[in-house]
N, C-alpha and C positions, 0 to 999 in steps of 0.2 A: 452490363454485368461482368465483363469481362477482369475489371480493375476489383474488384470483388472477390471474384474467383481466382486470382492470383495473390490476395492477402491472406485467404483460408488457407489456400498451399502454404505461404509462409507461414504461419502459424499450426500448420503440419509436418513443415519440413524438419525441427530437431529433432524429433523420434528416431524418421528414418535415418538419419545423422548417426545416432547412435548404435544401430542395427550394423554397422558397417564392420567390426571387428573381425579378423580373421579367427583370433582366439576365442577360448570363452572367457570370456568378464562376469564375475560374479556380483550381479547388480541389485539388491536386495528393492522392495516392492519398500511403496510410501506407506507411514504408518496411516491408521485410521483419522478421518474428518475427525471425530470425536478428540483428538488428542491436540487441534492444532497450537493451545496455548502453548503445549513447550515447546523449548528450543533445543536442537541437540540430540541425541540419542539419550535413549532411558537413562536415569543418573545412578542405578544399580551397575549396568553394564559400564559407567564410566567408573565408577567406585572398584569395578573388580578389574580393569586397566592400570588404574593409578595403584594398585596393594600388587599388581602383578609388575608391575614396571620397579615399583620403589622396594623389591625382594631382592635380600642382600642376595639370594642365589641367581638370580637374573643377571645376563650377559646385558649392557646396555649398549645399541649403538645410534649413530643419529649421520643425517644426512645419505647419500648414496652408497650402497655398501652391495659386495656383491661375493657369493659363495659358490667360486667355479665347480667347474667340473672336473671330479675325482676328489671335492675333501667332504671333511666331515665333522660337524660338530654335534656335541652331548651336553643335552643341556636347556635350560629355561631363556629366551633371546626375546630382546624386545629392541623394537624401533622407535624412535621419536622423529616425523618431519624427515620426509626423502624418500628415497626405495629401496628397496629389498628384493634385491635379484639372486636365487634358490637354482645353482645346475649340480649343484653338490647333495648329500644328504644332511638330513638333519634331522636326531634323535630328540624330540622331546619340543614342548608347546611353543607357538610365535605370536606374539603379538605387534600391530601397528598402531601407533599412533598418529593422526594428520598422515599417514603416508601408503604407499599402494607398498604391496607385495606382490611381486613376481615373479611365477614359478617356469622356470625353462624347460626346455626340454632335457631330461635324463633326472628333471629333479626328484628327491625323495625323500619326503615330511612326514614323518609318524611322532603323530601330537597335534594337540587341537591349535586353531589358528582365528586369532581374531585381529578384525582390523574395522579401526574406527578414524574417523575421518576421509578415507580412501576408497581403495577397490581389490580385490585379486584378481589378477589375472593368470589363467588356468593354461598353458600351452600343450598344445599337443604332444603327448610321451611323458609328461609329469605327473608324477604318482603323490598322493595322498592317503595320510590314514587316521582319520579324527574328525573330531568335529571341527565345522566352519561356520563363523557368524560376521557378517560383513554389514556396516553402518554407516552408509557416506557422509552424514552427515556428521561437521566436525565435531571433534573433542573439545569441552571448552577448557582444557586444561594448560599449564606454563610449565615450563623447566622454570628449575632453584639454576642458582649460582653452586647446590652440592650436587646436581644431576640427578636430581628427582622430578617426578609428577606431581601439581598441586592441582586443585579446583582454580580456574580462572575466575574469578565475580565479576557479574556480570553489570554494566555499566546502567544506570537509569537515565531510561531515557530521556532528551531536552524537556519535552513537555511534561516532565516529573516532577520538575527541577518547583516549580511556584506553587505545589501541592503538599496540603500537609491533611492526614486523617488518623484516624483511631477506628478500634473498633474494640467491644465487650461483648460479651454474650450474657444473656438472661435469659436464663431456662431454653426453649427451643429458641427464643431468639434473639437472630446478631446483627447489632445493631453499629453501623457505621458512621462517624460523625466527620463531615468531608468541608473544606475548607481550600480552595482553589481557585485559582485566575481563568482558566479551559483555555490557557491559550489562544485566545483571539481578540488582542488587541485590534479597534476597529477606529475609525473614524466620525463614528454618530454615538458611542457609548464607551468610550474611552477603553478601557480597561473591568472590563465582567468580571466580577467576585463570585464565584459559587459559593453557596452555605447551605449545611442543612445536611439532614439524619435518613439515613437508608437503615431498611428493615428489610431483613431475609427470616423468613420462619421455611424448613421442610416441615413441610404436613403429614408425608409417609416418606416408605423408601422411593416410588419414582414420580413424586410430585414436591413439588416446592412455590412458595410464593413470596414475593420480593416489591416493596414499597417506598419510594423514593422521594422524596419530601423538599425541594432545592429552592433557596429565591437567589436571586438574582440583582447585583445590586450595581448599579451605572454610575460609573467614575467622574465622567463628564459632563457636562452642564445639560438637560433633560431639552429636547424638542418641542412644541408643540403639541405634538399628538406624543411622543414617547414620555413616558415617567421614568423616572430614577428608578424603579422597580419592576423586574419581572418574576417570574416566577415559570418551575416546571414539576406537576405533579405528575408521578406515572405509577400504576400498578401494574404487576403480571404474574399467572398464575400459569405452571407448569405441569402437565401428565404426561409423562415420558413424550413420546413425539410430539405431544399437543401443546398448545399454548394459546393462552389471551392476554391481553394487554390495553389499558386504554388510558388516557392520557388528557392533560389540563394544560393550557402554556399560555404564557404569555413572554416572547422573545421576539429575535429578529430573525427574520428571514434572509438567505442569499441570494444573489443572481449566478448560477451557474456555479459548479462545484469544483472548478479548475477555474486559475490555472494552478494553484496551488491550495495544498491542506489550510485549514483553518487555524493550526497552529503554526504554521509557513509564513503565512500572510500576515497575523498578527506579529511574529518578529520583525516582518517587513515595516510592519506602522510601525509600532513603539521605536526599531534602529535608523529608517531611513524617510519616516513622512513617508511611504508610498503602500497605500493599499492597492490589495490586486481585486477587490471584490466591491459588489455593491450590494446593499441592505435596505429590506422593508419590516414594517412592523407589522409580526402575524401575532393574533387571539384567537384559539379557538379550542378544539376539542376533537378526540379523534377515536378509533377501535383498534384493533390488527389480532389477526386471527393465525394461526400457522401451522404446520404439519412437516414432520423431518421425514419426509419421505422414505430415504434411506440416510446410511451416514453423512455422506455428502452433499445430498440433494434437500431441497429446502423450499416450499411454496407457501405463498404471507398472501391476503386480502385483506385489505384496509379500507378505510374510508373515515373523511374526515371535512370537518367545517372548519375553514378559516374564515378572520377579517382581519382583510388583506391593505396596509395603508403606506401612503409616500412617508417617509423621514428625510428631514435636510442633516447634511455633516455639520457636525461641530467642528472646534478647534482645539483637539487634545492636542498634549505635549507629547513630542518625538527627543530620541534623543539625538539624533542629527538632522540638517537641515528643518530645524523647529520652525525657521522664517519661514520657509518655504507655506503656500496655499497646498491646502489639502483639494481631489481631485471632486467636484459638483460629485452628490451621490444622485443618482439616475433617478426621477420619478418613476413609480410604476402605475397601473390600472388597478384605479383602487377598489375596491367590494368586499362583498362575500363568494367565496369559493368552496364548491362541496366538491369534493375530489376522489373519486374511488379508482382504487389502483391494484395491478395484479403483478408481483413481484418472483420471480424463480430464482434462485441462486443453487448453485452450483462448485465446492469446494473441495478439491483433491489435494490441495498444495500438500507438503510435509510443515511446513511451518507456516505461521503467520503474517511475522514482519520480517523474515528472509528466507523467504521459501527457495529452493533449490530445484525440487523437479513439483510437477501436479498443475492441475488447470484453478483457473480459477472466472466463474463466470455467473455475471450477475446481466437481467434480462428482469425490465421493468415496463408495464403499455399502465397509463393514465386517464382516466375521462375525467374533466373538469367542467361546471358549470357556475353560471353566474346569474341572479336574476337584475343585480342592479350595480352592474361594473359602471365605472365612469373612468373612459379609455382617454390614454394620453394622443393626443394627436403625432401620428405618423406620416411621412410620405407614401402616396399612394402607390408609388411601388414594392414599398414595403409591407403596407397593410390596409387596405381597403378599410372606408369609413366605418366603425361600430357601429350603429345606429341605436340611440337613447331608448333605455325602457322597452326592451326586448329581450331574450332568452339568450345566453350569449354560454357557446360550448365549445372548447376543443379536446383534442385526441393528441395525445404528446406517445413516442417511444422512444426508453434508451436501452444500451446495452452496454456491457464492457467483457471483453475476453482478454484472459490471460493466458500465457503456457509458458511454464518454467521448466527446463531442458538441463539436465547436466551432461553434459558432452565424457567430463575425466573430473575426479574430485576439484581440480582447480579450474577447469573452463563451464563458460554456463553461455546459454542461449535462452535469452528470455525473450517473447514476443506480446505485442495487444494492438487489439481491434477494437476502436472505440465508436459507438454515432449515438447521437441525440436529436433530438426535435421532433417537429410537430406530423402528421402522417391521421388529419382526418378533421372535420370542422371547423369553426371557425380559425382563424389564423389565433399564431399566439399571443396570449399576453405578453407584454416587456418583462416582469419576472420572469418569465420562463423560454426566451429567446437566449440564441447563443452567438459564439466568436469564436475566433480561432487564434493562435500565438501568444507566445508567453513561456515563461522558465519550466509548464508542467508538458504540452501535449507536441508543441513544436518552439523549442526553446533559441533556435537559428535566429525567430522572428520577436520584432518586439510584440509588448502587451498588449493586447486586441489589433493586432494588426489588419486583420481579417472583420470589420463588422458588419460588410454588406451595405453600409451607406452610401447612398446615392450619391451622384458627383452636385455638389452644391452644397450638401447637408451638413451643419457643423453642431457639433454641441460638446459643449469642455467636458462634463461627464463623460465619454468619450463609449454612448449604448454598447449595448450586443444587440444588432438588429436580423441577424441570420435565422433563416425556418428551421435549417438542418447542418450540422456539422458530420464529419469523417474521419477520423484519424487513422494509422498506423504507426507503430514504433518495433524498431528491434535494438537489441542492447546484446553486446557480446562481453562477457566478464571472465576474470582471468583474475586469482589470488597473488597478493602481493606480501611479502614479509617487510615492513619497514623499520619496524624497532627502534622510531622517533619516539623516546621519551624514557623514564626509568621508572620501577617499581618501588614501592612503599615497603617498606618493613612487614613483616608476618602481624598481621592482626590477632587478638581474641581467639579467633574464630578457626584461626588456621589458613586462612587467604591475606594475599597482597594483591595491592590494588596497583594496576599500571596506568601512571598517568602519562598521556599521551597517544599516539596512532602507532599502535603495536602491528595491526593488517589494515589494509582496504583494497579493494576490489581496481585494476582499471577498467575503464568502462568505453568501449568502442559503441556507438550509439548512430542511429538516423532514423529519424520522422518525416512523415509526408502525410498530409491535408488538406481538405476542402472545409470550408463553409459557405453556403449557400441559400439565396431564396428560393421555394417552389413553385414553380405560376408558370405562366403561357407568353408572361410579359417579356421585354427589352430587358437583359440585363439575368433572367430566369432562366432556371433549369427545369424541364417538364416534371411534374409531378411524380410520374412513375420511373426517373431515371438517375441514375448517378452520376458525377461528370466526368467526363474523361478522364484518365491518369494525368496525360499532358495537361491538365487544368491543375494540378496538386501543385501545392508549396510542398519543397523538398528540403530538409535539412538535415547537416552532418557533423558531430563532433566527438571527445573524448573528454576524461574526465577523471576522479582519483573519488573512490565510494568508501570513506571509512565506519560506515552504519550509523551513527546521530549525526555525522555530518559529511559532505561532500562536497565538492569544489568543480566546474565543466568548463568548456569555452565549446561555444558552437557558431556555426555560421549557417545562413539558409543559402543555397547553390542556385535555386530557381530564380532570384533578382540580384542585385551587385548591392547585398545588406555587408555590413561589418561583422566584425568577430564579436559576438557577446558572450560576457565572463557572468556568471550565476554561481548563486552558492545554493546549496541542499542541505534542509534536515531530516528528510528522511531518503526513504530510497526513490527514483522513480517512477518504479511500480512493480 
């Protein structure tokens, strides 16, 4: 447990990081769970920034600027980007934008002070007289070429980019007509077309109910067992914390949800013939039940019938290496599966897809049963014989911890604790078996490098035969100004669009992992125990994060691997 109890440390250690200041730092609390779709600070408070900055009677300064000790200015002062160092007085209101203020000793501020993007820092013997409202999170706003404040717009993201919808309203209800690819170009179904009309009616003030209507139409020449059509029908009805849901489908199924998103991976087929995933064909039907505990907190009971079946890959078109053979897609153990499952979640973050400080943790245990699996033959170290026409159950648990850390408005310390697998019953099926390496969880190492296959065992599908995986990762980030590219002309609307990499993050990075079989056998780890730290693949690298996309080179340290160059579309994690 040791290697365990030293990842928890890690994943507690930015806080105390941040406790270290001699001064006082005025570090404002994360908005509510409830808020997480925006991004940014409330856009009232950035609106009264941008009218306060762009006042013809406003002082403008930008970059590092500093008001010794003994002067004095009168007067409305704004910042853009840099610091504001205050050992002098100053008559009348300050604002920050993207930048910290910093009050010295002997300083004297009479006038309210806001600062968005940044921090104040409060030193001992600095006086204040006003109101203070502090927002670290940034501004999404640009300087003109005439040294004003505009609204930055904000980019849509890749997986936006093949989607097109409407929506009208009729009487209470609005009704959305969606039209999209979902981003996962695959190997056995070429290119997925979503289609099809969503329905939201509110029924009161704290209930609503919502109707989702989608088929699914296969690009690629149809399997065997797959048809050119699937579909997904889902209903769900809302009472403030409560909810039900329940659901129709006929799609595919994945094996393992790393090492990359499903819109990742699908750019990966369609640009380079290489998928990182493997697919089955699930039918079936499901419920989900839920309760928001509090704002944050969140507990789901499901349960659900599938039929569970092998699909072989086709031969879509890539747009490079098209000659190249697409990789054997994995048979799995075919049946029917009832599966009920108990799900907690847990969500502090300030944002959703660039959270900056909050935890974020999701914690999942599964019972699955089968009455008439027909299991793909394994190595018996792998997995002891099923035996035919018998009751056939396992017990699967994952988890994923997050914790996002802002050290100073430009550094961040993000951490996660990842494990999955099996933990009771029968061993697992091959759907629900895992691996380890690849560009999401240890990206030093190649894809599946890690599958637990026995020495002799080969299959070009190249399984996930592991009971249990491990991970950890830490990332240290630091904002970057690059101002590779130029901006568009004033729109309509009053925004310019910057094309190009205006920020991105560097990203200092290293992960470390196991995956592992459970058993008493040659080659096994005892059931009740974790393996050694010395047993982890370790890897280290760096990297350039501009939010829809990023660029890394990593290397794993633990064997004499090469340097591998990976591109990102979204963030890490």
């Amino acid at each position: 447990m040791r290697p365990l109890a030293g990842l928890l440390l890690l994943l507690a250690l930015p806080p105390a990081l941040g406790a270290q200041d001699s001064v006082i730092v005025i570090d404002p609390d994360a908005p509510a769970a409830d808020s997480l779709e925006r991004v940014g600070p409330p856009s009232d408070i950035v609106a009264e920034l941008i009218e306060f900055y762009n006042d013809s009677t406003t002082t403008r300064v930008q970059g590092d600027v500093t008001f010794p000790t003994g002067s004095r200015f009168v007067g409305r002062l704004a910042l853009h980007r840099g610091t504001l160092r205050v050992a002098g007085r100053v008559e009348g209101p300050i604002a920050v934008a993207n930048g910290t203020l910093h009050l010295l000793p002997g300083a004297d501020v009479r006038g309210d002070i806001l600062v968005i993007g940044g921090r104040l820092i409060h030193a001992a013997g600095a006086r204040h007289e006003g109101r203070q409202r502090v927002y670290w999170d940034a501004a999404p706003v640009a300087r003109t070429d005439e040294g004003l404040l505009e609204i930055r717009e904000r980019r849509r993201p890749i997986g936006d980019l093949a989607a097109a919808r409407t929506s009208f309203q009729t009487g209470k209800v609005r009704t959305t007509l969606l039209l999209a690819t979902g981003g996962t170009y695959n190997r056995v179904e070429g290119l997925p077309i979503f289609f099809g009309p969503t329905f939201d009616l509110r029924t009161g003030r704290r209930s609503a109910l919502k109707l989702d209507l989608l088929g699914i139409l296969r690009t690629a020449g149809s399997d065997t067992r797959l048809a050119d059509f699937g579909y997904q029908a889902r209903g769900e009805l809302r009472f403030g914390r409560l909810g039900l849901a329940g659901r129709v489908y006929s799609e595919l199924g994945s094996i393992e949800d790393q090492p990359l998103s499903p819109g990742e991976s699908g750019w990966s087929a369609f640009l380079l013939q290489r998928d990182y995933r493997d697919y089955f064909d699930r039918r079936g039907y499901g419920g989900l039940a839920w309760i928001q505990l509090a704002r944050p907190l969140r507990l789901e009971l499901s349960r659900r019938r599938d039929e569970e079946r092998t699909v072989r890959a086709t031969d879509p078109w890539s747009l490079f290496r098209n000659s190249d053979r697409w990789r054997r897609n994995v048979p799995i153990d075919d049946g029917h599966y009832i599966t009920t499952g108990i799900h907690l979640g847990f969500d502090s973050r300030n944002e959703r897809y660039q959270p900056s400080t909050g935890w974020l943790v999701q914690a999942r245990f599964e019972h699955s049963s089968s009455g008439d699996v027909k299991p793909v033959v394994l190595p018996r170290v792998v997995r002891p014989e099923v035996p035919l026409g018998r009751r056939y159950a396992y017990d699967r648990v994952s988890f994923d911890v997050r914790r996002y850390s802002r050290i100073t408005p430009y550094l961040r310390i993000n951490t996660r604790l990842r494990g999955d697998g099996w933990v009771g019953g029968d061993r697992l099926p091959v759907q629900r078996r895992v691996s380890l390496g690849g560009p999401d969880l240890l990206p030093g190492y190649d894809f599946r490098a890690f599958t637990c296959a026995p020495s002799g065992f080969t299959d070009a599908g190249l399984p996930a035969l592991c009971d249990r995986v491990l991970t950890a990762q830490i990332e240290v980030r630091t904002r970057l100004g690059l101002n590779l590219g130029f901006r568009t002309p004033q729109s309509e609307t009053g925004t310019r669009r910057f094309i190009g990499i205006e920020e991105a993050d560097l990203v200092l990075l290293a992960d470390a992992g196991k995956a592992w079989l459970a058993g008493s056998g040659p080659g096994q780890v005892p059931v009740n125990r974790i393996p050694s730290f010395s047993e982890w693949k370790v890897d280290v690298g760096v990297g350039l994060d501009a939010g829809e996309i990023g660029a890394y080179i990593a290397k794993g340290v633990s064997e004499d691997e090469s340097v591998r160059f990976l591109v990102r579309l979204q963030r890490r994690f």
